[in-house]
Each structure stands twice: as C-alpha cells, then as structure tokens.
MIDOSE-1310 file (N, C-alpha, C; in nm, 2 decimals, decimal comma, always signed):
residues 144
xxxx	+1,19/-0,20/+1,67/+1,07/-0,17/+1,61/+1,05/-0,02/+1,60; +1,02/+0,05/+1,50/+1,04/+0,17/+1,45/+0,88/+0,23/+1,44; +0,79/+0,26/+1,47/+0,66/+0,33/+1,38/+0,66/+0,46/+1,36; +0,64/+0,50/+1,26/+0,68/+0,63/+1,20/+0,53/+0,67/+1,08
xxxx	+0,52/+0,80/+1,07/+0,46/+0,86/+0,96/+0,49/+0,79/+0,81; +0,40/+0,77/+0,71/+0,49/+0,67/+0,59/+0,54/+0,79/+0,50; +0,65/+0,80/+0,48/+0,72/+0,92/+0,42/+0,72/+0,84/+0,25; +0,74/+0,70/+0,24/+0,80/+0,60/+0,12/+0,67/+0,64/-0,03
xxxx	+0,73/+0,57/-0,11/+0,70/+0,59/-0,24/+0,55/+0,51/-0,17; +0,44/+0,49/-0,31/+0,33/+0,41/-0,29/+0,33/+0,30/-0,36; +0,45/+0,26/-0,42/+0,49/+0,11/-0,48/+0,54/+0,01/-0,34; +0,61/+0,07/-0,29/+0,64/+0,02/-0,13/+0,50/-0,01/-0,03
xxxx	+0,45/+0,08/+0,00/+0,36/+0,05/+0,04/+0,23/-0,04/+0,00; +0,22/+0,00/-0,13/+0,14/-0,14/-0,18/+0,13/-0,23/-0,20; +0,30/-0,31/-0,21/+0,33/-0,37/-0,19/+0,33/-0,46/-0,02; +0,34/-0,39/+0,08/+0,31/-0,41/+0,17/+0,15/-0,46/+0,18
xxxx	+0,08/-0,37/+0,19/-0,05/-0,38/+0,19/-0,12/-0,53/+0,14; -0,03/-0,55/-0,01/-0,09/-0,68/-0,05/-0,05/-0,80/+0,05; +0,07/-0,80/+0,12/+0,06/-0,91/+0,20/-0,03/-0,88/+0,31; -0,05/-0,76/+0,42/-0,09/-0,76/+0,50/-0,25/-0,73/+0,49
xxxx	-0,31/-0,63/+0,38/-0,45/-0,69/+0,37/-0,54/-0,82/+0,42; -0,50/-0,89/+0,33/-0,56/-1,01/+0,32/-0,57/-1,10/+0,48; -0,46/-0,98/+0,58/-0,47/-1,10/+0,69/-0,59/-1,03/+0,81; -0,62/-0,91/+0,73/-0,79/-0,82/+0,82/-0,87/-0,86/+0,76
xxxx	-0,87/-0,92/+0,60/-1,01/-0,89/+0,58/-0,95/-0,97/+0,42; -1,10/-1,10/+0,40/-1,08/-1,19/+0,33/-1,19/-1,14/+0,20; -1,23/-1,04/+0,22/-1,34/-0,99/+0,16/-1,32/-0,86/+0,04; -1,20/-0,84/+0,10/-1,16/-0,65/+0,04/-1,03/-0,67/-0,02
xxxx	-1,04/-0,69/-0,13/-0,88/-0,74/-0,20/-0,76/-0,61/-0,17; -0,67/-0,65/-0,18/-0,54/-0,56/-0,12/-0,59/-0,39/-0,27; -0,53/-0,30/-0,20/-0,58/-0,15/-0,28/-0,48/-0,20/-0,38; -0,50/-0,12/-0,56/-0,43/-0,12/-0,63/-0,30/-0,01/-0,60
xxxx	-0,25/+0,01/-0,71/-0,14/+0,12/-0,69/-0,20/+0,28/-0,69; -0,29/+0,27/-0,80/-0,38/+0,38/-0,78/-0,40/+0,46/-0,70; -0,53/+0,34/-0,61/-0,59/+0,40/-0,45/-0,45/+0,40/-0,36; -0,40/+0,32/-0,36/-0,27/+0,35/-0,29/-0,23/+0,50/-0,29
xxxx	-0,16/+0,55/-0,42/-0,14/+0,69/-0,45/-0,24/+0,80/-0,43; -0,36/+0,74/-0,47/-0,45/+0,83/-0,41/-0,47/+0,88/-0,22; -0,47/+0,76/-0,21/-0,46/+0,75/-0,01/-0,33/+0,82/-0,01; -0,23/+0,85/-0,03/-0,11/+0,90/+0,01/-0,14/+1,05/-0,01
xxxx	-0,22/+1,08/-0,16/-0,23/+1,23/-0,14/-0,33/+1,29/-0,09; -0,40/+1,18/+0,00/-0,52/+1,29/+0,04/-0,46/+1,41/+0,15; -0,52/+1,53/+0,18/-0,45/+1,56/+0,29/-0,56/+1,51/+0,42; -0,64/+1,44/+0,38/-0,74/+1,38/+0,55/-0,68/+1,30/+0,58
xxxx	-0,57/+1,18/+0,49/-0,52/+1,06/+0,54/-0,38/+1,09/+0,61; -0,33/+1,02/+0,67/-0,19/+1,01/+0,73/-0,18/+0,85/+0,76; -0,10/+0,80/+0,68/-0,07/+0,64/+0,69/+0,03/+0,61/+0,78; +0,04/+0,55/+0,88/+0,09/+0,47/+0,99/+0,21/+0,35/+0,93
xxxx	+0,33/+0,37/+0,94/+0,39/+0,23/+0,96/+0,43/+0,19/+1,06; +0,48/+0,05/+1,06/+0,59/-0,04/+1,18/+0,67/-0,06/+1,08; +0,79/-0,05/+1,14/+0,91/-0,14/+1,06/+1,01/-0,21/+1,17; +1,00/-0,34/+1,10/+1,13/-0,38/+1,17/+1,28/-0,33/+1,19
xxxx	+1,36/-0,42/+1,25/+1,53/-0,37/+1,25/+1,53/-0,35/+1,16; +1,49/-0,47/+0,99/+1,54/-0,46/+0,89/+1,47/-0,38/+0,75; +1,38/-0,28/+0,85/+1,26/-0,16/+0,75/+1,17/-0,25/+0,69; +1,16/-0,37/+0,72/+1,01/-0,42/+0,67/+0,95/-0,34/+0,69
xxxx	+0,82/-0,36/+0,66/+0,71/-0,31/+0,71/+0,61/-0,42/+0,78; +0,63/-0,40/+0,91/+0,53/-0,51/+0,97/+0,37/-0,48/+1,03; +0,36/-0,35/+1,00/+0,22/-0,33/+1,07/+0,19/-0,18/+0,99; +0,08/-0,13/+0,94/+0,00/-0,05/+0,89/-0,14/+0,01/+0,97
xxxx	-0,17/+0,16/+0,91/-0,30/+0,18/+0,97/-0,27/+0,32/+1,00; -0,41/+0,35/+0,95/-0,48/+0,48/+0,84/-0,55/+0,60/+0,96; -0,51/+0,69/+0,99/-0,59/+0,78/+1,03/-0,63/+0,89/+0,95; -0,76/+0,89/+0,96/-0,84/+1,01/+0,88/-0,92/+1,13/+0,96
xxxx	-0,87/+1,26/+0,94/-0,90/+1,36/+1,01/-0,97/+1,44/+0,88; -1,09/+1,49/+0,92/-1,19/+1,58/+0,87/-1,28/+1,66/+0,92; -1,30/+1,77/+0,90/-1,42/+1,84/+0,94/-1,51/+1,86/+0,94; -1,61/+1,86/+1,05/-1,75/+1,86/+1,01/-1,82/+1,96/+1,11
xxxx	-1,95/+1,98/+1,08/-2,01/+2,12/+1,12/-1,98/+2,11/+1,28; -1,98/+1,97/+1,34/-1,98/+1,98/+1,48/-1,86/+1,96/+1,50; -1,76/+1,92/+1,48/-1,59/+1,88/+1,59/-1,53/+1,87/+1,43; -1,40/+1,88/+1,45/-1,30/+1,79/+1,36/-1,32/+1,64/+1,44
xxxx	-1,31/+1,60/+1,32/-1,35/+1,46/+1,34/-1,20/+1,36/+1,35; -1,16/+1,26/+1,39/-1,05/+1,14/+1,39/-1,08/+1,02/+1,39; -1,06/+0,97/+1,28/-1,11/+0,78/+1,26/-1,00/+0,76/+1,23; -0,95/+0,58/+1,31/-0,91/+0,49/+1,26/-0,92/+0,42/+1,21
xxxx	-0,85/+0,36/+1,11/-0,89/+0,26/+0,99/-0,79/+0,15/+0,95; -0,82/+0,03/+0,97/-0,73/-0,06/+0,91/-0,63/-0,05/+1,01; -0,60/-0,09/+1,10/-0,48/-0,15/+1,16/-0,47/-0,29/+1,20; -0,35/-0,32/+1,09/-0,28/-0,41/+1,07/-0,16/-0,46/+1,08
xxxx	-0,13/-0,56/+1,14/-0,02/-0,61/+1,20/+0,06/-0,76/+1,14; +0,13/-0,76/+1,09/+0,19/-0,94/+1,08/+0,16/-1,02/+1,09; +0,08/-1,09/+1,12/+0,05/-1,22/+1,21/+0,22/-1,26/+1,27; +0,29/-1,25/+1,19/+0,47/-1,37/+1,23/+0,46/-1,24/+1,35
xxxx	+0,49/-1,13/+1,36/+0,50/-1,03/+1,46/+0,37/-0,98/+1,56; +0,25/-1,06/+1,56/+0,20/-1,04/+1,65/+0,22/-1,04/+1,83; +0,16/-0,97/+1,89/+0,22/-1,01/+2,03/+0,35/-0,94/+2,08; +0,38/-0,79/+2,03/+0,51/-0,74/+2,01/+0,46/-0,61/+2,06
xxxx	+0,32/-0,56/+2,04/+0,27/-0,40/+2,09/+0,31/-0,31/+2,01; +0,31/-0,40/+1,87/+0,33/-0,30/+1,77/+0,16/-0,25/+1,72; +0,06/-0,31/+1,75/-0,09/-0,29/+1,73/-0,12/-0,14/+1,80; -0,05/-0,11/+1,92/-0,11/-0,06/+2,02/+0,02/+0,08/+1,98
xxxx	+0,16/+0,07/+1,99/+0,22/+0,16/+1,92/+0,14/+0,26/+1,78; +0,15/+0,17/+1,69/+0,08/+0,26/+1,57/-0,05/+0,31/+1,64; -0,16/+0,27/+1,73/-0,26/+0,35/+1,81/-0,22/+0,44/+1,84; -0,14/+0,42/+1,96/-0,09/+0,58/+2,04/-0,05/+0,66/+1,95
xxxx	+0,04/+0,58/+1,83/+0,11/+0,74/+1,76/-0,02/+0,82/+1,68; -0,09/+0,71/+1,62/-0,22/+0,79/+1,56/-0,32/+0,89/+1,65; -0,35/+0,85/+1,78/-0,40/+0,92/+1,90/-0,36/+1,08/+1,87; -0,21/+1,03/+1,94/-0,12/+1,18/+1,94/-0,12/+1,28/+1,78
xxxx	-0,16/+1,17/+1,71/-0,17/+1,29/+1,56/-0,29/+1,36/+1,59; -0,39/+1,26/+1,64/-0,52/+1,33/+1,61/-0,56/+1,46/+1,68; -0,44/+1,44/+1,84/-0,45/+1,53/+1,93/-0,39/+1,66/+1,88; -0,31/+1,67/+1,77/-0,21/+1,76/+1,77/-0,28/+1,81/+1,64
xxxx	-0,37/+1,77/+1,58/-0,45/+1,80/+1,48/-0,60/+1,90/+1,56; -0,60/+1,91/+1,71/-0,72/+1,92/+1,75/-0,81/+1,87/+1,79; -0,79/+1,74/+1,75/-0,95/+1,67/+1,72/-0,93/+1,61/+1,90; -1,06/+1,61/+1,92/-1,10/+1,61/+2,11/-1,11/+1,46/+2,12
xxxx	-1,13/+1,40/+2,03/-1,20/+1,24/+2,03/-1,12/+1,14/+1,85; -1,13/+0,99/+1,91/-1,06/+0,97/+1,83/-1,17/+0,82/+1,81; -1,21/+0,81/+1,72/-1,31/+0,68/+1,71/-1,26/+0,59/+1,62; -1,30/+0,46/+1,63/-1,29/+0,33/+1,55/-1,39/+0,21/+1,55
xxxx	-1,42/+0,13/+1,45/-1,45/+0,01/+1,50/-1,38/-0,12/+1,45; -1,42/-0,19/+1,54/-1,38/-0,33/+1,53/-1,41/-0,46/+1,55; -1,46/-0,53/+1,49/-1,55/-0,68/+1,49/-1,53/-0,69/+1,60; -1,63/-0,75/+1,67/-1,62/-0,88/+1,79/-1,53/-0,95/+1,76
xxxx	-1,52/-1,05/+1,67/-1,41/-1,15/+1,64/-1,31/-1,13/+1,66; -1,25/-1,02/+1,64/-1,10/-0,96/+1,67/-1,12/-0,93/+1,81; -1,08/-1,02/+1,90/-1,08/-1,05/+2,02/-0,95/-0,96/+2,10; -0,82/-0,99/+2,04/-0,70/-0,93/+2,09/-0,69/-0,82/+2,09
xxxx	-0,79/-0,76/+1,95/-0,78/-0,61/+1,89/-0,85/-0,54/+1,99; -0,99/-0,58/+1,99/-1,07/-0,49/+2,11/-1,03/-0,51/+2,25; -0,98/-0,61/+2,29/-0,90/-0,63/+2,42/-0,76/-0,51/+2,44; -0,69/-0,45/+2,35/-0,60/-0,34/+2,31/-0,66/-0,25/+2,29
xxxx	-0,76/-0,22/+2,23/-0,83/-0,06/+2,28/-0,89/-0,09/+2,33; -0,88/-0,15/+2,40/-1,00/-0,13/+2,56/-0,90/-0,10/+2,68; -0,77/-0,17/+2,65/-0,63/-0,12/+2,71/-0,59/+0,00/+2,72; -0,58/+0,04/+2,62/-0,52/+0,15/+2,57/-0,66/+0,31/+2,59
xxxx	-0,78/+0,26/+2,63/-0,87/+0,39/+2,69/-1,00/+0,38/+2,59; -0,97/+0,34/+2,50/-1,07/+0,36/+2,42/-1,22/+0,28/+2,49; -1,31/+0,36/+2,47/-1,46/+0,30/+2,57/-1,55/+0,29/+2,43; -1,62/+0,13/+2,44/-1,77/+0,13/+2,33/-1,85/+0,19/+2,34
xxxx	-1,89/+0,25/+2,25/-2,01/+0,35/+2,25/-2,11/+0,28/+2,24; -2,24/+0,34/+2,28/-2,38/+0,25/+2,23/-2,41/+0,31/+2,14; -2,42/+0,30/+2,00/-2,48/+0,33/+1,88/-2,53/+0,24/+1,80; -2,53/+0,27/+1,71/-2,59/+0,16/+1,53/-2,50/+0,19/+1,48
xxxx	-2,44/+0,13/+1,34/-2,35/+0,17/+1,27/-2,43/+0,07/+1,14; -2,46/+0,17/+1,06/-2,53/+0,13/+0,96/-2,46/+0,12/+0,81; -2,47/+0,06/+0,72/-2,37/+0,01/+0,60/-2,51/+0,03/+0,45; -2,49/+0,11/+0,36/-2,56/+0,08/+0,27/-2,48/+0,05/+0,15
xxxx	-2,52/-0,05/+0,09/-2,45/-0,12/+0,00/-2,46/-0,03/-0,19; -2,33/+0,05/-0,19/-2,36/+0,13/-0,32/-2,37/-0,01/-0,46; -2,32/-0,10/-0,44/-2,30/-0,23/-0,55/-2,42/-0,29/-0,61; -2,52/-0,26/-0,51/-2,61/-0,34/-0,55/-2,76/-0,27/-0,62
C-alpha cells in the first residue's frame, strides 16, 4: 500500500472517484472531468491517494489549506476508502499524510467533519488525536 500526493492525469482520477464517490455519499454524484481538473489546479487543494501493489487507487481525500485573517486554515475533505479494502489503515494513513502537509504548510490545527453514522471513521480520528469540538455547523442551501 502506497499513499502518495496525486501527481496522475484527472482522467485517472475521475475515474476513480466515480467508483469511490458513491460509496461516502448517495446524494453527491461522482465530480465530472471538469471539477476534477479544476480541484487538481487549485493551489488550496492537494489530493490524497492510496494505491495498491497493483497502482489502483484504493482510497482518496482532499486537503484544503487557505488563509484567513486569523490562522491559515487546514480542512479535510472526502476521505475515502474501498469498501473491498477496508480495515487495512489505509483511512488513517492518507490522515497522517494529510496532517503532516498541513503541518509543513504551517497551519497549527487541522479540522474535519464527519457524520455520526460513519462509526469506524470517527472511531479513527478519535484514534489518531483528532478531539470534537462543540460548535454548530450550519449549511445554507444555494439551490433553493
């Protein structure tokens, strides 16, 4: 098991994406090629792989580093794993390596969220140091 920075084209990767999407979230259809290309050239983004022995790609996930008047800021986003490869510590690998970016980027603190329901997931960053905050986290809906 390999995790690495994604150096690959965005046809690779979206392709990826479309299988592993759909297994976080039944709601948010896999990104086109476009957003794909676009997320590759932001410079806030830095995309996360896992690859198998055989350079699949079995696990993804998105760190976003930005500035703001109080800290550089570090969010995690979308980490995703295989289901056929779960239970391997490839969830918690692409964490630490993302950690270590955000640390080498500056950023003092590194935030995420994660449903309740994802039981394993919050059980893994609660492993791995990460502590729940008490806040709100509020959502306004631009669609409607």
């Amino acid at each position: 098991m390999k995790v690495e920075i994604f150096d690959g084209d965005a046809d690779e990767l979206a392709g990826a994406l479309k299988q592993l999407v759909p297994q976080l979230s039944k709601s948010n259809p896999p990104p086109g090629m476009d957003d794909v290309a676009a997320m590759l050239a932001s410079d806030a983004i830095t995309q996360f792989v896992a690859r198998d022995d055989g350079g699949r790609i079995v696990g993804v996930a998105t760190l976003a580093v930005f500035p703001i008047p109080t800290a550089k800021r570090a969010w995690i986003e979308d980490v995703i794993v295989d289901e056929a490869s779960n239970g391997r510590g490839i969830g918690s690998q692409l964490t630490q390596a993302m950690s270590e970016r955000a640390r080498a980027a500056g950023c003092e603190t590194v935030e995420l969220t994660s449903r309740p329901s994802r039981e394993a997931a919050n059980h893994m960053y609660r492993k791995l140091g990460f502590v729940e905050r008490e806040t709100n986290v509020y959502r306004y809906d631009l669609t409607s």
